[in-house]
C-alpha positions as CSV (number, residue, x, y, z in Angstrom):
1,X,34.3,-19.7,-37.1
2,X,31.2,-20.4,-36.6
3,X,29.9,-24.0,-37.4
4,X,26.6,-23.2,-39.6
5,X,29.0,-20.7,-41.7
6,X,32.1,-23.5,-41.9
7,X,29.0,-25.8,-43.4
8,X,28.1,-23.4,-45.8
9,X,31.3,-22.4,-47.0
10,X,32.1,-26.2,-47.9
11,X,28.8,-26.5,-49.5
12,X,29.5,-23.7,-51.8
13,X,32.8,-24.7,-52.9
14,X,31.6,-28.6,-53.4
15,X,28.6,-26.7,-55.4
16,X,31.4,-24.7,-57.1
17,X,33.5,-27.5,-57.8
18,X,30.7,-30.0,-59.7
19,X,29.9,-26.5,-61.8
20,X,33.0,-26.0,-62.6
21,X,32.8,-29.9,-64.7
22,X,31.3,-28.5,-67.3
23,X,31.6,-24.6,-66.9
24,X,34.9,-23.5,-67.6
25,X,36.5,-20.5,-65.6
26,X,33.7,-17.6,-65.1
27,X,34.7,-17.5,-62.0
28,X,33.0,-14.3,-60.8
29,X,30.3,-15.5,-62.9
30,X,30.1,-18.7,-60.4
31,X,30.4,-16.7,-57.5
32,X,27.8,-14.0,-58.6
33,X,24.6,-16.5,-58.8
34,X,25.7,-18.7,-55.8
35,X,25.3,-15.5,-54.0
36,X,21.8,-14.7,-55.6
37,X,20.5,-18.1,-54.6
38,X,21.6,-18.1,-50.9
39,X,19.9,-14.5,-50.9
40,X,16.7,-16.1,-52.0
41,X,16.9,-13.8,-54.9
42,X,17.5,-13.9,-58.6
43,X,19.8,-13.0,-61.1
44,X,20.0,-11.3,-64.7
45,X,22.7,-12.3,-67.2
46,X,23.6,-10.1,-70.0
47,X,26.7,-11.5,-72.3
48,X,27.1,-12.5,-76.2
49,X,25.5,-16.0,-77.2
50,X,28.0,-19.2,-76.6
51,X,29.3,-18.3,-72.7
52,X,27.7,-20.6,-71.5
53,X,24.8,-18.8,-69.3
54,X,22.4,-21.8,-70.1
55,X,25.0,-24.3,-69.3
56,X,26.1,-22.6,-65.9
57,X,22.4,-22.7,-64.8
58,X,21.7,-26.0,-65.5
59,X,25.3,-27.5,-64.1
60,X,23.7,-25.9,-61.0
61,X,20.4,-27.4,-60.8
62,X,22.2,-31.0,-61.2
63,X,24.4,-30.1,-58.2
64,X,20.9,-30.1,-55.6
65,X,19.6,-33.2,-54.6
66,X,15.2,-33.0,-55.8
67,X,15.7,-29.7,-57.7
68,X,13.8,-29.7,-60.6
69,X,14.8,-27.2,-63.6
70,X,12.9,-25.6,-66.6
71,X,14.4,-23.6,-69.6
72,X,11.6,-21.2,-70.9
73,X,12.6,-19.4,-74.2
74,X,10.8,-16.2,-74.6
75,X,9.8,-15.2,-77.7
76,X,7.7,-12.4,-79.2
77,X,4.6,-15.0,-79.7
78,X,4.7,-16.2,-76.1
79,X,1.8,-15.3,-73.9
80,X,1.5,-15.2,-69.8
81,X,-0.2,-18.6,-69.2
82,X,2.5,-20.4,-71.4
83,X,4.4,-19.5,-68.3
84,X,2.3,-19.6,-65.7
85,X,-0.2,-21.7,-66.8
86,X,-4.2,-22.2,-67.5
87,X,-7.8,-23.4,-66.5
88,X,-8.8,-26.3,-68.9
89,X,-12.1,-27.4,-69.5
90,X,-12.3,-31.5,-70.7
91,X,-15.6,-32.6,-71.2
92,X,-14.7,-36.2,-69.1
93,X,-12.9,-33.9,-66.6
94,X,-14.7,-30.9,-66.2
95,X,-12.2,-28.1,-65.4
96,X,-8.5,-28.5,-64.0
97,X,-5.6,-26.4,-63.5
98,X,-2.5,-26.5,-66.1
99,X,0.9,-25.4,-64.6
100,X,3.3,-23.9,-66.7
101,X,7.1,-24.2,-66.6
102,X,7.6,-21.5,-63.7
103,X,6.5,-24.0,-61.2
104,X,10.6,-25.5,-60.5
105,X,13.2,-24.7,-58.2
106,X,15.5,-23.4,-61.1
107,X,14.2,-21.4,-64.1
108,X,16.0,-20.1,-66.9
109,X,14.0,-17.3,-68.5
110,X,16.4,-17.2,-72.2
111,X,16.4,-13.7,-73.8
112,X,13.7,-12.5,-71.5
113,X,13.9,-9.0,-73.4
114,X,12.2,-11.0,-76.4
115,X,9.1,-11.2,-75.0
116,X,6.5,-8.7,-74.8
117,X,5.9,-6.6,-71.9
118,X,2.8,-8.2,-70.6
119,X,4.7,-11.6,-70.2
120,X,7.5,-9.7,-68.9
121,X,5.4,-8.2,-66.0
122,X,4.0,-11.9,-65.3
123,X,7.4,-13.9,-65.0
124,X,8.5,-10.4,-62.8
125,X,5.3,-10.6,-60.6
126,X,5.6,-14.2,-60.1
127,X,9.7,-13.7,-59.2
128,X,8.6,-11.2,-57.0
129,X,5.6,-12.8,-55.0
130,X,6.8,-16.4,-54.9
131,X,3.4,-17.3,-56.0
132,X,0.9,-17.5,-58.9
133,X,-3.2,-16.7,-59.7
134,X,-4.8,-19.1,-62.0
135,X,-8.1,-18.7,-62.8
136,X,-9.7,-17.9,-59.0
137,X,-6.5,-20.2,-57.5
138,X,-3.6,-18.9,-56.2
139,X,-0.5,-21.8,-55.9
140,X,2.9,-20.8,-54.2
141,X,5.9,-21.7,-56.1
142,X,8.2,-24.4,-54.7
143,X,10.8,-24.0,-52.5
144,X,13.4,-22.9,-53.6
145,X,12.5,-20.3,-56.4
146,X,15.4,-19.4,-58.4
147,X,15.3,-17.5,-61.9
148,X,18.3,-16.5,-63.9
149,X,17.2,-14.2,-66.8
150,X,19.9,-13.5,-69.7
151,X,19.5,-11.3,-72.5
152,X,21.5,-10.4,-74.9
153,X,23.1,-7.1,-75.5
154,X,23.8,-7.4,-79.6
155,X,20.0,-8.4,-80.5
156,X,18.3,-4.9,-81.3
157,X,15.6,-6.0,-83.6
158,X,12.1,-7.9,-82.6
159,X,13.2,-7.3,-78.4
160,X,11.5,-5.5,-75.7
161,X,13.7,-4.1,-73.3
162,X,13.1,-4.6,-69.7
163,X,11.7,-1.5,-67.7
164,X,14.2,0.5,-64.9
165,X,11.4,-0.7,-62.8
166,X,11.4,-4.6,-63.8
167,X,15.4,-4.7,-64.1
168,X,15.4,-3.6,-60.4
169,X,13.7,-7.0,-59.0
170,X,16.6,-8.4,-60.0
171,X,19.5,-8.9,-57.5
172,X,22.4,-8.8,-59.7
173,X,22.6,-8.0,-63.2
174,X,26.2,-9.9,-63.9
175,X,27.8,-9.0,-67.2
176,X,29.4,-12.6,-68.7
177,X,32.5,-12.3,-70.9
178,X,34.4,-14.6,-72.9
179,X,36.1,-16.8,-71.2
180,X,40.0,-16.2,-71.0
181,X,42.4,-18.1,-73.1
182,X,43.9,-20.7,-70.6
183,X,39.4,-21.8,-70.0
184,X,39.1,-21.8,-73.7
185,X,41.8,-24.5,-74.2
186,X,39.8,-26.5,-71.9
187,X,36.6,-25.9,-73.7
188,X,38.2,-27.9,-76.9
189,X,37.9,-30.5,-74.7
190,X,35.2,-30.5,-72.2
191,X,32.7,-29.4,-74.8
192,X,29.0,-28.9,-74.3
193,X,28.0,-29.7,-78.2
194,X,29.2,-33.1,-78.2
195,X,29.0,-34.2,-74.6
196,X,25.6,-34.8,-73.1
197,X,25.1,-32.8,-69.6
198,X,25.3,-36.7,-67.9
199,X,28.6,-37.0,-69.4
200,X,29.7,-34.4,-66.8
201,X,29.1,-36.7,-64.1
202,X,27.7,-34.1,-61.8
203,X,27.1,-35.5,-58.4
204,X,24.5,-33.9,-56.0
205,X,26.2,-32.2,-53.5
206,X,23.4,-30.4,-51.5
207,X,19.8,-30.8,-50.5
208,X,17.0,-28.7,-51.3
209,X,16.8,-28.0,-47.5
210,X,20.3,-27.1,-46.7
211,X,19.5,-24.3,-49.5
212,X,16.8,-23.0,-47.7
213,X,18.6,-23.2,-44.5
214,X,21.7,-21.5,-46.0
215,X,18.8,-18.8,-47.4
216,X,18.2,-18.2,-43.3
217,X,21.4,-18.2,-41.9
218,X,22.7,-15.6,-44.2
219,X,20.2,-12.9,-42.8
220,X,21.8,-14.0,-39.6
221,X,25.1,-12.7,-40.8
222,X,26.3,-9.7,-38.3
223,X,26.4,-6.1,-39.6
224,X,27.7,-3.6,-38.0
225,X,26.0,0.2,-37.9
226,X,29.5,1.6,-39.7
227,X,28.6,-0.7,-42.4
228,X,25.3,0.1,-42.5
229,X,26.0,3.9,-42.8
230,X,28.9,3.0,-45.8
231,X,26.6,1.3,-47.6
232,X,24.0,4.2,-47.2
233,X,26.8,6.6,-48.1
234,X,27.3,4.2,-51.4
235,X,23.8,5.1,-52.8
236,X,23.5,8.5,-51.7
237,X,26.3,9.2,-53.6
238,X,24.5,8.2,-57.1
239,X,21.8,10.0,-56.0
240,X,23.8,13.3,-55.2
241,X,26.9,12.7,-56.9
242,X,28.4,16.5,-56.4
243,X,28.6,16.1,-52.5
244,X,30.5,13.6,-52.9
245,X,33.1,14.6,-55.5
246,X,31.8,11.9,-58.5
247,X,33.3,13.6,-61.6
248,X,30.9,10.9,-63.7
249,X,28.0,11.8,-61.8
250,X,27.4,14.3,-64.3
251,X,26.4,11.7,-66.2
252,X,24.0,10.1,-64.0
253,X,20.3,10.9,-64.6
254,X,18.5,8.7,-61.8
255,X,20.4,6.9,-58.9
256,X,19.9,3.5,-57.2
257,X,16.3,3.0,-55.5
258,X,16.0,2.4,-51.8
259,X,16.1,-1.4,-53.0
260,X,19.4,-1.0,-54.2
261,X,20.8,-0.2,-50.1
262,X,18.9,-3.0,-49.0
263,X,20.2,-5.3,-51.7
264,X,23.8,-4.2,-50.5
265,X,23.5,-5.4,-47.7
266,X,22.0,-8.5,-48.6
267,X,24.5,-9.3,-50.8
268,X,27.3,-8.0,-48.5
269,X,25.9,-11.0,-45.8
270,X,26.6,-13.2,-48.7
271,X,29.6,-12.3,-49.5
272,X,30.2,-12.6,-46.0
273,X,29.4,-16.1,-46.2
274,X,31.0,-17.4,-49.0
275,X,34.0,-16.2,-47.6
276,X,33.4,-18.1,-44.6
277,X,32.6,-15.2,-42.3
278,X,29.8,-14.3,-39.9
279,X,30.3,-10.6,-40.0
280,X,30.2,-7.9,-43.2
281,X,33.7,-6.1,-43.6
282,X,33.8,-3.3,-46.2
283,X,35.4,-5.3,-48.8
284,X,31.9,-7.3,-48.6
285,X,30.2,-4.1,-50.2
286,X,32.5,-3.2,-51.9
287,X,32.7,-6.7,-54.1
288,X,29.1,-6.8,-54.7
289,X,28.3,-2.8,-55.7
290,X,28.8,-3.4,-59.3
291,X,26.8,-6.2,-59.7
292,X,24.0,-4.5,-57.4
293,X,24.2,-1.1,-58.9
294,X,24.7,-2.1,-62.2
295,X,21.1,-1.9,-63.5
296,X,20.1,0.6,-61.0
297,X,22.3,4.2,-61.7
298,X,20.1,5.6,-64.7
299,X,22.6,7.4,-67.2
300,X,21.1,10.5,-68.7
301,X,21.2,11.3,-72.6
302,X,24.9,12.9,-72.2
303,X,26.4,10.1,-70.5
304,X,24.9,7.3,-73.4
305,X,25.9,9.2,-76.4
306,X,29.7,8.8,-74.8
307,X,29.2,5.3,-73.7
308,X,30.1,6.1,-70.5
309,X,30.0,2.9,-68.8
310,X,28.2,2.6,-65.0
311,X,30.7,0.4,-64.2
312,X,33.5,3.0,-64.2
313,X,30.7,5.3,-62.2
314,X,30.6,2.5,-59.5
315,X,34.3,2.2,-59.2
316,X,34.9,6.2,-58.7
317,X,31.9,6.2,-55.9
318,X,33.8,3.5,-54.1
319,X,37.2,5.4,-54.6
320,X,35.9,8.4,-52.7
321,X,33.2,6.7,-50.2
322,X,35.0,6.9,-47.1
323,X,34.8,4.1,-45.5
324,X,33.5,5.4,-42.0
């Protein structure tokens, strides 16, 4: 095994381990935005209120040496420069740049489908450019960037939903559940509402600069042109269902975006690395199509007024994707 890979790997499971102190179970959930940050990337949460999205974010932040964190709670009122900030004028001054909360390592943008579009397009532009315009300035965002988004799927009054075309920026959209019953038990206990986040006793594992070398030395991950051509296969196959045998395809109005084969591979690499591996083996793609396809296969009117779920979609694409 490669040495830089063997270091990673025992980074991510220390990281793991120090989350896991105050995040019960959510295991996949874990696994899911460790991957998104070592893909320099960023994640979209979508689960009920109380599983412990906000807590899992900022567990993580505590676990990196200098990381600096920022919860920004969207709400209909908000406006663009509460995030990004704003030229003031002080008479004993003169005028000076304000930066808002975006400029961290770790952001968590709470019920991001509250806000209205406009601030929506400016936390997306910012996620997507790694860098902000004030005024006639233009500051790059630190090093790290990481932003995990959550919204939540019961709210249907007062929200905006996200566009196809700003839900594709995002890496992953993870689906959190409630926890099982054995990590519930344990929640009695180890209980967010009456413990402090200090009272964890999260110790930093990992430096801001081993995460941005672990951000380089997962595009150095090895991938092979048969896994190239699966992965190709994978997203052609929401695209043109029929060819491929996809008895929910019928279902399908729009299929993933050329982003969504690059961000299988991506993730794939990861995968790859987490697992301790300097090469992508099928099972790589394969454990990360949900989460990258997720919010990228479009279902047409049919296929919502049956609640056809794009998770089963994904799972019948990779059932008769021949692996080449």
């Amino acid at each position: 095994m490669n040495k830089k890979i063997k270091l990673c790997q025992k980074k991510i499971f220390e990281i793991k381990k120090e989350i896991h102190k105050g995040v019960m179970g959510q295991e996949e959930v874990i696994d899911s935005i460790l991957k998104c940050l070592i893909c320099n990337s960023h994640a979209l949460l979508e689960g009920v209120p109380g599983v412990a999205k906000t807590l899992l974010i900022r567990c993580l932040s505590e676990t990196i040496k200098g990381a600096n964190f920022s919860r920004i709670q969207f709400t209909p009122d908000l406006l663009p420069s509460d995030i990004t900030g704003v030229q003031i004028y002080e008479e004993s001054k003169g005028f000076y740049i304000w930066k808002g909360p975006i400029f961290v390592n770790f952001v968590l943008a709470d019920e991001i489908n509250r806000a209205p579009p406009k601030v929506q397009s400016a936390m997306l532009q910012a996620m997507q450019e790694r860098q902000v315009t004030i005024g006639k300035q233009t500051f790059d965002l630190p090093k790290p960037f990481f932003v995990l988004a959550t919204q939540n799927p019961l709210e249907q009054q007062g929200v905006y939903p996200l566009g196809v075309a700003s839900v594709d920026r995002f890496l992953f959209k993870v689906n959190v559940l409630y926890p099982d019953k054995e990590s519930e038990l344990k929640v009695i206990d180890i209980n967010f509402e009456t413990k402090g986040l200090r009272q964890y006793e999260i110790k930093k594992v990992i430096s801001l600069k081993e995460i941005i070398e672990m951000q380089q030395e997962v595009k150095k991950i090895y991938i092979s042109e048969e896994i190239k051509d699966y992965i190709t296969l994978i997203t052609d196959a929401t695209r043109h269902p029929s060819n491929y045998g996809i008895e929910t395809g019928k279902y399908i109005r729009w299929g993933g975006s050329p982003r969504a084969t690059i961000f299988l591979a991506l993730a794939a690499k990861a995968n790859a690395l987490i697992n301790g591996r300097d090469y992508v083996l099928p099972e790589d793609v394969q454990s990360v199509a949900k989460n990258v396809l997720r919010h990228r296969i479009i279902l047409n009117y049919e296929g919502k007024a049956k609640g056809i779920k794009i998770d089963e979609i994904v799972d019948e694409i990779l059932e008769k994707v021949e692996v080449i």
